[in-house]
C-alpha positions in Angstrom: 2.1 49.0 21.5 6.0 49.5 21.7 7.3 48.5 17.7 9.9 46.5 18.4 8.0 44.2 20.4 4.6 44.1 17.7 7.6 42.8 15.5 8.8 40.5 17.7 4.9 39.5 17.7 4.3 39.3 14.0 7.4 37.2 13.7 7.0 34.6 16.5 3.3 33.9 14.4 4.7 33.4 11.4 7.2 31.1 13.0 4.6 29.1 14.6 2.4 29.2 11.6 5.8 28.3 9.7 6.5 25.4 12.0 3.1 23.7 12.2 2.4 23.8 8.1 5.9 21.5 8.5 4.1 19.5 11.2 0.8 19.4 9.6 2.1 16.3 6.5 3.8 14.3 8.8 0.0 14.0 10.8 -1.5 13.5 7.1 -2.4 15.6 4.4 -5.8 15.1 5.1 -8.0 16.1 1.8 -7.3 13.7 -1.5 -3.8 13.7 -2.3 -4.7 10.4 -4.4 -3.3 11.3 -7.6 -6.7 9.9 -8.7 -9.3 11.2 -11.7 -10.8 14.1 -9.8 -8.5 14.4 -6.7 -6.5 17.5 -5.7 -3.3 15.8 -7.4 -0.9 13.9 -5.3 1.7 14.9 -2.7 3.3 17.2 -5.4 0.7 19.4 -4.7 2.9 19.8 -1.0 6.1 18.3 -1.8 9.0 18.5 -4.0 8.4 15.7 -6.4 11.4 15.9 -8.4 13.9 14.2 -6.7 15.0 10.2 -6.6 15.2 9.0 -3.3 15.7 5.2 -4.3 11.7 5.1 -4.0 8.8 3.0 -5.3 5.5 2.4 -4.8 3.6 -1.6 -5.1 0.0 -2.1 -4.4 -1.4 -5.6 -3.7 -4.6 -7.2 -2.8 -5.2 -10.5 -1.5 -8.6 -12.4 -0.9 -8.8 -12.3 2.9 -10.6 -15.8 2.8 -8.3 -17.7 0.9 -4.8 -15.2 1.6 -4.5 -15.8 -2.3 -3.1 -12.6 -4.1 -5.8 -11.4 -6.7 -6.4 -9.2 -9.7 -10.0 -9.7 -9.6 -12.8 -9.3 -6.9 -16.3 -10.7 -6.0 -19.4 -8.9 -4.9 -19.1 -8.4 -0.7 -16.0 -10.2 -0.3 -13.1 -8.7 1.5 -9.7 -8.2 0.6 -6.8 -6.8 2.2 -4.8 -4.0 0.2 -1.2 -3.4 0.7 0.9 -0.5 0.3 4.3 -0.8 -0.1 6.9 2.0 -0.6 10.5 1.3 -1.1 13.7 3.6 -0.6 16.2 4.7 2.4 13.9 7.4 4.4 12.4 6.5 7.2 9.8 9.2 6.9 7.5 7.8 4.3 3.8 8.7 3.8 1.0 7.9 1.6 -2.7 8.6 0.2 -5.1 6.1 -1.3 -8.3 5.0 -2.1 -10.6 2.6 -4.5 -12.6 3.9 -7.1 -15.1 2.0 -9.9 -15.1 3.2 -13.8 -17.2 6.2 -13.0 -14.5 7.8 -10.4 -16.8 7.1 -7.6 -15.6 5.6 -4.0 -17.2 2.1 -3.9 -17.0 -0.8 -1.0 -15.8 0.2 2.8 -12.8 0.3 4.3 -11.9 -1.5 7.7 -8.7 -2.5 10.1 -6.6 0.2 8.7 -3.1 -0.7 9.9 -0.8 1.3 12.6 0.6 4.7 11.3 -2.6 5.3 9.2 -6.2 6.8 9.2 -9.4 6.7 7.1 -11.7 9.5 6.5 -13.8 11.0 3.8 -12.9 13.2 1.4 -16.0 15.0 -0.3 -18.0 11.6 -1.4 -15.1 9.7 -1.6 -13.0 7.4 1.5 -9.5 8.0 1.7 -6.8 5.9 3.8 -3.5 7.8 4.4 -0.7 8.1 7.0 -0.8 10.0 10.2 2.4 9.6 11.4 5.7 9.0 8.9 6.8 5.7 8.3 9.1 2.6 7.4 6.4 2.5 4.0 4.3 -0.6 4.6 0.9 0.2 5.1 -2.3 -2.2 5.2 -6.2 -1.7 4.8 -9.2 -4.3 4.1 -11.6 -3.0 1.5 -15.2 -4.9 1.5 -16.4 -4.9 -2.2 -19.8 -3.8 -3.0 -22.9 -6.1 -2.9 -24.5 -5.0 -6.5 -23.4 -2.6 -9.3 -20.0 -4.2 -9.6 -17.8 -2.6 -12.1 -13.8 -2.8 -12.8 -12.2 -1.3 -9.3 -8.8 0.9 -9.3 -6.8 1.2 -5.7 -4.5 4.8 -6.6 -2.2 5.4 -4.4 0.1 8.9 -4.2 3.0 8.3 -1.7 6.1 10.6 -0.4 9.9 9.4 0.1 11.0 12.5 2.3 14.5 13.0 2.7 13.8 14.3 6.2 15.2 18.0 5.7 12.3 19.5 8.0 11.0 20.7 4.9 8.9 19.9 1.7 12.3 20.4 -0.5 14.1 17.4 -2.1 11.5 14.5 -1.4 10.1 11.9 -4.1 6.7 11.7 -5.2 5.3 8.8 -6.5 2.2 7.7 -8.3 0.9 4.2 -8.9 -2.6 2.1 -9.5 -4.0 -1.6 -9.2 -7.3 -2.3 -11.5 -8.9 -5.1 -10.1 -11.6 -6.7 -12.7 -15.1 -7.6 -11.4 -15.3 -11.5 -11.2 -17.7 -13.2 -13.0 -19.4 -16.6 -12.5 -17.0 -18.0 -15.0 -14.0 -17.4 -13.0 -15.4 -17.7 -9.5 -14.5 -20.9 -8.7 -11.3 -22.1 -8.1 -9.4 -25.2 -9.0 -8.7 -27.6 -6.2 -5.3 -27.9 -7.3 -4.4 -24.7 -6.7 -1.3 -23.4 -4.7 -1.8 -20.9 -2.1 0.4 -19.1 0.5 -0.6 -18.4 3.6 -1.4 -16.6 5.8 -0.8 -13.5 4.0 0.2 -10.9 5.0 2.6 -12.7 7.2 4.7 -11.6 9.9 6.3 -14.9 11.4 6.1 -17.9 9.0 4.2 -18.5 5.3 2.8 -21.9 4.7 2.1 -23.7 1.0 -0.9 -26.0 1.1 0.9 -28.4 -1.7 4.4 -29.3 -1.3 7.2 -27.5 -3.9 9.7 -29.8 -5.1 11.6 -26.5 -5.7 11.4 -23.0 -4.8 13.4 -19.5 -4.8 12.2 -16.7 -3.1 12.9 -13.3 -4.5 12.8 -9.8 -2.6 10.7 -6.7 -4.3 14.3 -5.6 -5.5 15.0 -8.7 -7.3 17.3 -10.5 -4.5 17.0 -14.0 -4.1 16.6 -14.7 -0.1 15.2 -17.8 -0.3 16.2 -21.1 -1.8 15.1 -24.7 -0.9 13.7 -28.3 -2.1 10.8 -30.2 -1.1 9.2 -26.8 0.7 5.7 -26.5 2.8 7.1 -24.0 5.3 9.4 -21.0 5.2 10.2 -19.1 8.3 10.3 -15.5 7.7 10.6 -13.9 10.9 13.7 -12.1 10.3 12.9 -11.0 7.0 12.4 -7.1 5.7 8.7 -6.4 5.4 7.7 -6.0 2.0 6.6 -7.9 -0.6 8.2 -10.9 -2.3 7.6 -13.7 -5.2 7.9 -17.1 -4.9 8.5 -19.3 -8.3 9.0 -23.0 -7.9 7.7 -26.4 -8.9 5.0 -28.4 -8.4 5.5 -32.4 -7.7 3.8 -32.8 -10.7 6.5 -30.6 -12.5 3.7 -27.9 -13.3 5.6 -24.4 -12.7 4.0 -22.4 -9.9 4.5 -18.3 -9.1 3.4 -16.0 -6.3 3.9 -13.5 -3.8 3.3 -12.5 -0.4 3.4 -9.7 2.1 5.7 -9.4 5.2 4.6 -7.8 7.8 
C-alpha cells in the first residue's frame, strides 16, 4: 500500500472516530452518569466541569393524582419528576434516576418526556437525554408496592457552551429525598390548596380562591401579581418552575409551586 495514502487512511479514522465520540453525548451518555452512590460519577467523567455557565439544576415531584408538589410518597402511587436546568446554552443534557437507602433502583419509570430515554444500567433504570436541550425534562416514576424506604431522585446534568467539544461546559449535581409516607400523614386536609394541573403548559387553576397572590420565577422574578385569583394564564410564560405565595380568604398564608411546560 502506497504510504502516503495508508496515512491519509489512519488519519480519516481517527477523524471519524474523533467526530462521533463528539456526537456520541449529544445522543446520551448512555451508562450511569448519575452522580449517584455507586454510579460511574457524573458528566465530569466526559465533560469539563469547571466552568460557570449561569447553570443550575431543580428536581421536583408532584403526586400525579392530586398535581400537588410532594416531599413524600405512598406505596404504588405515581408521581411525575421534573428536571429542570437553568443557564443560556441551548444544548443542555442530563442523567438521573431513583434509588432507596440501600443504593438500589426501586419503582418504574413511564412517559419519559421528548428529548429523553430510559434504559438500564447494570440493575439500576436510568432516564437521560438523547438529544440536547432547552433543560426541562419530565418522567413519572410508580413507587414500589411493599419494602418502602426513604427514596433519592439524583440527577447529574451538563450546561454545554456548544464549542463542538467537551471543553468549557458546567457540570452540575443535585438530589430530592422523598420520605416514605406513613398512615399518619396519608390523608390530606380538605382545606388544602392545590395547583393544577401540574405540570402545566397553558393555564394553572387553584381549587380555593387567593385573596392575594405573587408569582415568583426559579430566578427570583416576580411575573405574576393579582387579587381575588382562581386562574392564571401562563401560556406565554418560560417553562420552568415557579412559586406561588399568597393568601387564603381566611387570611391563612399559603405557598407553592408549579411546573411550566
Amino acid at each position: 500500500m502506497n504510504k502516503k495514502y495508508f496515512q491519509l487512511t489512519i488519519f480519516s479514522l481517527v477523524v471519524i472516530a474523533f467526530g462521533t465520540s463528539l456526537l456520541s453525548n449529544s445522543s446520551g451518555p448512555g451508562g450511569d452518569r448519575t452522580g449517584a452512590p455507586g454510579s460511574s460519577g457524573n458528566c465530569s467523567s466526559c465533560h469539563g466541569g469547571t466552568a460557570n455557565n449561569g447553570g443550575d439544576l431543580v428536581i421536583t415531584a408532584v403526586d400525579a393524582s392530586s398535581a400537588k408538589v410532594v416531599t413524600s410518597f405512598e406505596a404504588g402511587k405515581k408521581y411525575t419528576i421534573g428536571i429542570k436546568m437553568g443557564g443560556t446554552s441551548l444544548r443542555k443534557g442530563f442523567n438521573a434516576t431513583v434509588l432507596d437507602v440501600s443504593n438500589k433502583f426501586v419503582g418504574s419509570v413511564s412517559n419519559v418526556s421528548a428529548g429523553a430515554t430510559s434504559y438500564t444500567s447494570g440493575t439500576r433504570t436510568i432516564v437521560g437525554h438523547n438529544t440536547p436541550g432547552l433543560g426541562v425534562w419530565y418522567f413519572d416514576w410508580t413507587a414500589p408496592t411493599t419494602g418502602l424506604t426513604d427514596v433519592t431522585v439524583h440527577a447529574s446534568g451538563v450546561v454545554s457552551n456548544s464549542n463542538n467539544n467537551d471543553n468549557g461546559d458546567q457540570v452540575i449535581k443535585s438530589s430530592l429525598t422523598l420520605t416514605a409516607a406513613t398512615s399518619s400523614n396519608k390523608s390530606l386536609s380538605v382545606n388544602n390548596l392545590n395547583i393544577y394541573p401540574n405540570p402545566a403548559q397553558v393555564s394553572i387553576n387553584l381549587t380555593q380562591k387567593l385573596k392575594s397572590i405573587v408569582v415568583f420565577s426559579a430566578n427570583g422574578d416576580v411575573v405574576f401579581q393579582g387579587r381575588e385569583v382562581e386562574k392564571i394564564d401562563i401560556r406565554n410564560w418560560a417553562s420552568g418552575l415557579y412559586f406561588v405565595q399568597g393568601f387564603m380568604e381566611s387570611n391563612q398564608p399559603y405557598k407553592g409551586q408549579f411546573i411550566k411546560q
